[in-house]
C-alpha positions as CSV (number, residue, x, y, z in Angstrom):
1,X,67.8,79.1,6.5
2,X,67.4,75.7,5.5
3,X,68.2,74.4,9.7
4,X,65.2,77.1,10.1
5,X,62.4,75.8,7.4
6,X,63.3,72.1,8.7
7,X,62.4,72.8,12.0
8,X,59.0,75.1,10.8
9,X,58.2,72.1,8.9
10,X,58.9,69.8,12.2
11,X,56.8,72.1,14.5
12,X,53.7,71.8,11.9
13,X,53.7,68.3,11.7
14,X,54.0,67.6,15.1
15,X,50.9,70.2,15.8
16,X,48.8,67.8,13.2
17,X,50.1,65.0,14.6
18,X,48.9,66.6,18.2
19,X,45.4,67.5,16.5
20,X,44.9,64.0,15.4
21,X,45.5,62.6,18.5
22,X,43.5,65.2,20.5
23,X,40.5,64.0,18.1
24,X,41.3,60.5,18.1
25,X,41.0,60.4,22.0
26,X,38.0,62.9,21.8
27,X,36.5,60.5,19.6
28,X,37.1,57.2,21.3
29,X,36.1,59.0,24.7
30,X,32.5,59.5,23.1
31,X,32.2,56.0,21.8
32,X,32.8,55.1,25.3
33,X,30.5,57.5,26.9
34,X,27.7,56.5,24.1
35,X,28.5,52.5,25.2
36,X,27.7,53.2,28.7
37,X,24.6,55.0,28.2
38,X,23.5,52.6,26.2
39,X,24.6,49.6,28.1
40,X,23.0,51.3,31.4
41,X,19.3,52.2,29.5
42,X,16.4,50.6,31.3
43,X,16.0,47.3,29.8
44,X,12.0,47.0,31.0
45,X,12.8,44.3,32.9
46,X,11.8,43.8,36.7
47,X,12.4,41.0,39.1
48,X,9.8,38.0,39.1
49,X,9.0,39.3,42.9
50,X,8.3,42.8,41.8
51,X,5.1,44.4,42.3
52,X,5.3,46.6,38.8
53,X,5.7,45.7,35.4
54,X,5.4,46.5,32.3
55,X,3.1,44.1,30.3
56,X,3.2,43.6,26.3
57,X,0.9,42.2,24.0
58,X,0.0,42.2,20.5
59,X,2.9,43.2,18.5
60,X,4.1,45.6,21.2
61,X,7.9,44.9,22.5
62,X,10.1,46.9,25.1
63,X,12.4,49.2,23.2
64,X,15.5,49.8,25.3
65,X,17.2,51.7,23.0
66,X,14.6,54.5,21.3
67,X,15.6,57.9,22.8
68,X,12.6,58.3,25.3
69,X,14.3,55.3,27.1
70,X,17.7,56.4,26.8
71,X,16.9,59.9,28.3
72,X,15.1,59.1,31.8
73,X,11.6,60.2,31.7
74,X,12.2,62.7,34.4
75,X,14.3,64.9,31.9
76,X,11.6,64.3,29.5
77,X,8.4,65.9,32.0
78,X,11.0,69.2,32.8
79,X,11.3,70.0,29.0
80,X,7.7,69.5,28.5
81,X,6.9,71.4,31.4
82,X,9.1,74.0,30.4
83,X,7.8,73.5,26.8
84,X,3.9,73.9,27.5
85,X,3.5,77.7,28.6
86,X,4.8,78.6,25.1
87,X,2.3,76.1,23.0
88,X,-0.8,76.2,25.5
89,X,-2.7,79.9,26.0
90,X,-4.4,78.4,29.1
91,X,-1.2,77.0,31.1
92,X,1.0,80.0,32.6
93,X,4.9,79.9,33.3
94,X,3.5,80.2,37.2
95,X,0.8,77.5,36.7
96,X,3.9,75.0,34.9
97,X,6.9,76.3,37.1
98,X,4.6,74.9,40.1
99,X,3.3,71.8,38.8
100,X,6.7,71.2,37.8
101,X,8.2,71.4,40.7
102,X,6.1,69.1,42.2
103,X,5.7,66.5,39.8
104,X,9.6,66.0,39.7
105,X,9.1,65.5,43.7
106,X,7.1,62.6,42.3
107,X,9.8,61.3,40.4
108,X,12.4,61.6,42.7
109,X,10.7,60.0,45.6
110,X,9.5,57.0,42.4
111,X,13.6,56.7,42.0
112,X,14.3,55.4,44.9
113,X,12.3,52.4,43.9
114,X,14.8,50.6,42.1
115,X,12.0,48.3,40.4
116,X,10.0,51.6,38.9
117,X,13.4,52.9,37.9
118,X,14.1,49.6,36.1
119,X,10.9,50.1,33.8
120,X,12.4,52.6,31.9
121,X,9.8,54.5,30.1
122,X,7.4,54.2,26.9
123,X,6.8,57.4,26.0
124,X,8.0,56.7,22.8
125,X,4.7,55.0,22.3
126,X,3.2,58.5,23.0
127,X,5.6,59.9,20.6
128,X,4.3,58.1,17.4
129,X,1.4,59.5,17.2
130,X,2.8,62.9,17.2
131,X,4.9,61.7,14.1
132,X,2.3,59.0,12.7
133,X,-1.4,60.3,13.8
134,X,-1.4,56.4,14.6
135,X,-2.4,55.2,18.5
136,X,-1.1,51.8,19.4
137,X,-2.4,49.8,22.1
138,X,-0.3,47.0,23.1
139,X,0.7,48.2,26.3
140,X,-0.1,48.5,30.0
141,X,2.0,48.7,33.9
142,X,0.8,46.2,36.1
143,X,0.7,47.0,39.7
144,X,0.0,44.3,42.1
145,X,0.3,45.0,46.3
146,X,1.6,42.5,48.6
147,X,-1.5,39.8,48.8
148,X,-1.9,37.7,52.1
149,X,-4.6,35.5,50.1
150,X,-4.9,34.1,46.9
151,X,-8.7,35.5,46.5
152,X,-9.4,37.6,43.9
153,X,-8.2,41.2,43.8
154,X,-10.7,44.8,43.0
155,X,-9.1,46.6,40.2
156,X,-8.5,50.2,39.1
157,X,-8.1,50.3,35.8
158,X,-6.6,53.6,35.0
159,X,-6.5,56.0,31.7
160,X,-4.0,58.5,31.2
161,X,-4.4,61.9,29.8
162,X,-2.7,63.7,26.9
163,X,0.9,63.3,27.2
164,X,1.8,59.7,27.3
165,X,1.6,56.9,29.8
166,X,3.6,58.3,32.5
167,X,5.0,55.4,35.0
168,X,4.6,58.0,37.5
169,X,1.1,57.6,36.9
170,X,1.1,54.1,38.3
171,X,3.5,55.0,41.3
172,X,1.3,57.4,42.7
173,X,-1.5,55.3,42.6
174,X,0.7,52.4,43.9
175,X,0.0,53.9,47.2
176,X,-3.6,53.6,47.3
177,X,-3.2,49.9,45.7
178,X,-0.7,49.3,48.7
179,X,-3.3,50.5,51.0
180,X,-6.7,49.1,50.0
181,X,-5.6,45.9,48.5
182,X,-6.5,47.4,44.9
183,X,-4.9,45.5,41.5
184,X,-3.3,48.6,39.2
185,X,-4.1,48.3,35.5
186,X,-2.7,51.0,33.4
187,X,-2.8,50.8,29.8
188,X,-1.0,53.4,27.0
189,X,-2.8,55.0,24.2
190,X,-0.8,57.3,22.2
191,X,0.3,61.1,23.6
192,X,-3.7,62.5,23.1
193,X,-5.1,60.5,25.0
194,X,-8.2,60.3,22.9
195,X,-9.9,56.6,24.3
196,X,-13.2,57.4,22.9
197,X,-12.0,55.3,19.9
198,X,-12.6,52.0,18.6
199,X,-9.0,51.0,19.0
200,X,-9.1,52.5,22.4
201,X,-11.9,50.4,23.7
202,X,-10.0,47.0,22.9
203,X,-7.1,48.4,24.5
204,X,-8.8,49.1,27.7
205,X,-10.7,45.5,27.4
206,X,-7.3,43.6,26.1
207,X,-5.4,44.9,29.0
208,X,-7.8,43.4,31.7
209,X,-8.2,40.2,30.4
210,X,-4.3,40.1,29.7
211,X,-3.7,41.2,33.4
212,X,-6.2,38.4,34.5
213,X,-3.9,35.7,33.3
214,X,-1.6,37.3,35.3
215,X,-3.1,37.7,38.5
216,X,-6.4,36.5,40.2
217,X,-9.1,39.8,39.3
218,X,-12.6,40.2,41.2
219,X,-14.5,41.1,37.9
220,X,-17.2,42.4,39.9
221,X,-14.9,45.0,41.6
222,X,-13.2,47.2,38.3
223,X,-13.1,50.5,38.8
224,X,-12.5,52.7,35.9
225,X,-10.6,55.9,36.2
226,X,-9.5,58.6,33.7
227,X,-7.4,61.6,34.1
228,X,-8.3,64.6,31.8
229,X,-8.9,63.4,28.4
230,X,-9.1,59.9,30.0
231,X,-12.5,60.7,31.2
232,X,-13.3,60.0,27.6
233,X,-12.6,56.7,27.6
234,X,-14.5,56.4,30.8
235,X,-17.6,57.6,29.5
236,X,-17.5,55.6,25.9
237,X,-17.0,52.2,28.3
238,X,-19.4,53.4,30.9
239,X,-22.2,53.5,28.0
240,X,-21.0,50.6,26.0
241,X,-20.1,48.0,28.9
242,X,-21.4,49.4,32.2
243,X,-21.9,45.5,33.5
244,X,-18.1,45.4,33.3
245,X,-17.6,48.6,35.9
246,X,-18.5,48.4,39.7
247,X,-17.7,52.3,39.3
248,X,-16.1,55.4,37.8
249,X,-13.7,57.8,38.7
250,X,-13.0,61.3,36.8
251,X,-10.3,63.1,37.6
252,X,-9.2,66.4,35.9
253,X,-11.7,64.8,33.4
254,X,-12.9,65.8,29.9
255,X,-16.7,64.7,30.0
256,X,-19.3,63.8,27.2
257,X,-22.0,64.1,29.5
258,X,-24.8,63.3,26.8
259,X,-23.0,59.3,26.8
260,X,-24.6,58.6,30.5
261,X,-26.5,57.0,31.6
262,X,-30.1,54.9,32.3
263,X,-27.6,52.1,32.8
264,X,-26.2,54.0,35.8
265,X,-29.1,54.8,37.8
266,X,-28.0,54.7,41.5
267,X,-24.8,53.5,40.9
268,X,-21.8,55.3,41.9
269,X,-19.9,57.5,40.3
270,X,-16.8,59.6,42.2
271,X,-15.7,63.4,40.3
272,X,-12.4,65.0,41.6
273,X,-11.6,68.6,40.1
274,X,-10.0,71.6,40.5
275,X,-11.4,75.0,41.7
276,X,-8.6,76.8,39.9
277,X,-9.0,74.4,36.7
278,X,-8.5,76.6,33.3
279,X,-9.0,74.0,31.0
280,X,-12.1,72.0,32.5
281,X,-14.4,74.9,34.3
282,X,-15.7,73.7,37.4
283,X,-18.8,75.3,36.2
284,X,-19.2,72.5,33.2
285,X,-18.3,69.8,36.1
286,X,-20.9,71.1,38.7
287,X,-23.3,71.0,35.5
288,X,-22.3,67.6,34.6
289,X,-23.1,66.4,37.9
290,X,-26.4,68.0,38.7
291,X,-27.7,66.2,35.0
292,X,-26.8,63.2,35.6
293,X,-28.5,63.4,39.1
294,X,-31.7,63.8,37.3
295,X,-31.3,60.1,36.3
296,X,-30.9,58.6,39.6
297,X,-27.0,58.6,39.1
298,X,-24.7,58.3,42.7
299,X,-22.8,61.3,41.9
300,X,-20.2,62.0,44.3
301,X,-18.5,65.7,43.5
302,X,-15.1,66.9,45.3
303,X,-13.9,70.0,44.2
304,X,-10.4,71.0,45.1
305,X,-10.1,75.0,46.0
306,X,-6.7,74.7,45.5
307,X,-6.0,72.9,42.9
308,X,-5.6,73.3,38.5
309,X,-5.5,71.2,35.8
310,X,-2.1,69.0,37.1
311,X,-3.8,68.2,40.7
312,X,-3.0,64.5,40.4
313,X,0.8,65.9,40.8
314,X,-0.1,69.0,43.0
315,X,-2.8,67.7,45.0
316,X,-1.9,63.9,45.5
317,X,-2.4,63.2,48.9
318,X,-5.8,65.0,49.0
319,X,-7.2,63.2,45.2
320,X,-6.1,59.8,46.8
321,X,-7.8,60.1,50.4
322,X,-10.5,61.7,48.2
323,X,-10.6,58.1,45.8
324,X,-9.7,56.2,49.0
325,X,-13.1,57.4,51.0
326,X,-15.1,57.0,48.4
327,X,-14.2,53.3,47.8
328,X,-14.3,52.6,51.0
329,X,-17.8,54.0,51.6
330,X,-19.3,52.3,48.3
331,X,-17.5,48.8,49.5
332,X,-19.2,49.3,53.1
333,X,-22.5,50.3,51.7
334,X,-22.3,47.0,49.4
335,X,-21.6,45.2,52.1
């Protein structure tokens, strides 16, 4: 009896001793796992011959280890994507589904790249004002194409929507830089996107004088863009500053109309939208764009019969030979 509780007892205690060694390796293979993600998270930093870059000023730093870095940004746009249909009445499960599954064809072809895959991401930025109410500026990518002179270089200075400052953003505009020659300036303000702010205004004024100490800017030549709520931003400088913008682009944009525009009296002005847009009715765009013809503006209007809200990621090729035409007929007509 005494043979049989000995070896009971002996059977136990090597089970626990089994246990804690099951955990023990269990454990030590996570604090592994966790030092490799960390140790392979974005660090922000590109080569000194790359043409992106994440520029910082202010009190702004790269954080490589916040979690929006540490999870690529590509899982990040699929839960949000998959996220949306359930928080915003206007988006379906068809519309997001779609403009998911192109917007990660972005991404895929952008991470290939191994200089945009470097950048990590700062949606974190974003993510503070969701916690905080607070927008930071501090922040912008810097694109510059391959330049065969050292004369001064247009720029496209170019406001995100709500959301966050997706580097994606800058890729697919990359494209159009790469082609026309065109400096990329793309500054983050919070996830709203809400530029028709005090705060946002410096941003957006901060970031081109910053990227001039970087590279040589034709002052004469800034474009400004805004996608969605971007166009907010767009209008507030438009009205404040026009001297400082050749011309505008909306895209997708939310539009104070009433902010335009004696200032821009047969100067141009380029509109890209969707036909299928729930959010912005092409009807408010078209009537945007017949008022401010009444004041002499140079109103050019593309509307998209196939595109929604998300055409920037649906429609790319069409909204950049869209901006592309239009800059190059305004440059040829200054000429």
């Amino acid at each position: 009896m005494q043979t049989k509780l000995l070896a009971v007892s002996f059977i136990r205690t090597k089970r626990i001793k089994n246990r804690y060694s099951l955990a023990a390796i269990t454990f030590s293979l996570l604090i592994i796992l966790f030092g490799m993600i960390m140790l392979n998270a974005p660090d922000g930093l590109t080569p000194h011959h790359s043409h992106v870059k994440h520029r910082f000023y202010a009190s702004l730093t790269f954080d490589r280890y916040v979690l929006s870095n540490i999870v690529p940004e590509i899982d990040q746009i699929w839960l949000g994507f998959k996220i949306m249909p359930y928080l915003d009445y206007l988006l379906t499960s068809e519309q997001s589904q779609r403009a998911l599954t192109l917007t990660l064809r972005h991404y895929r072809q952008m991470r290939k790249n191994p200089d945009f895959r470097q950048l990590g991401s700062v949606l974190h930025l974003g993510y503070k004002e969701i916690i905080t109410g607070n927008r930071e500026k501090g922040h912008y990518y810097l694109y510059v194409p391959v330049i065969k002179n050292q004369s001064p270089r247009p720029v496209i200075v170019f406001l995100h929507g709500a959301g966050g400052n997706f580097k994606v953003y800058t890729h697919i505009l990359s494209k159009l830089s790469d082609q026309l020659g065109f400096v990329i300036i793309a500054p983050s303000f919070g996830y709203t996107g809400y530029w028709d702010t005090q705060t946002g205004e410096e941003g957006i004024l901060e970031a081109i004088d910053d990227a001039a100490n970087q590279v040589a800017l034709d002052r004469r030549n800034i474009y400004l863009a805004g996608l969605s709520n971007g166009g907010l931003g767009v209008s507030r400088m438009a009205s404040k500053f026009p001297g400082d913008f050749a011309g505008l682009v909306y895209i997708s944009p939310v539009i104070v109309r009433e902010e335009l525009f004696s200032e821009w009296r047969g100067r141009p002005i380029l509109i890209v939208t969707g036909a299928l847009d729930r959010r912005i009715p092409v009807a408010s765009i078209r009537s945007t764009a017949t008022f401010w013809r009444k004041f002499g503006v140079d109103v050019t209007l593309k509307i998209d019969p196939l595109a929604d809200h998300f055409l920037i990621f649906t429609r790319t090729n069409e909204l950049l030979t869209d901006i592309k035409d239009w800059l190059r007929d305004i440059t040829k007509d200054e000429k």
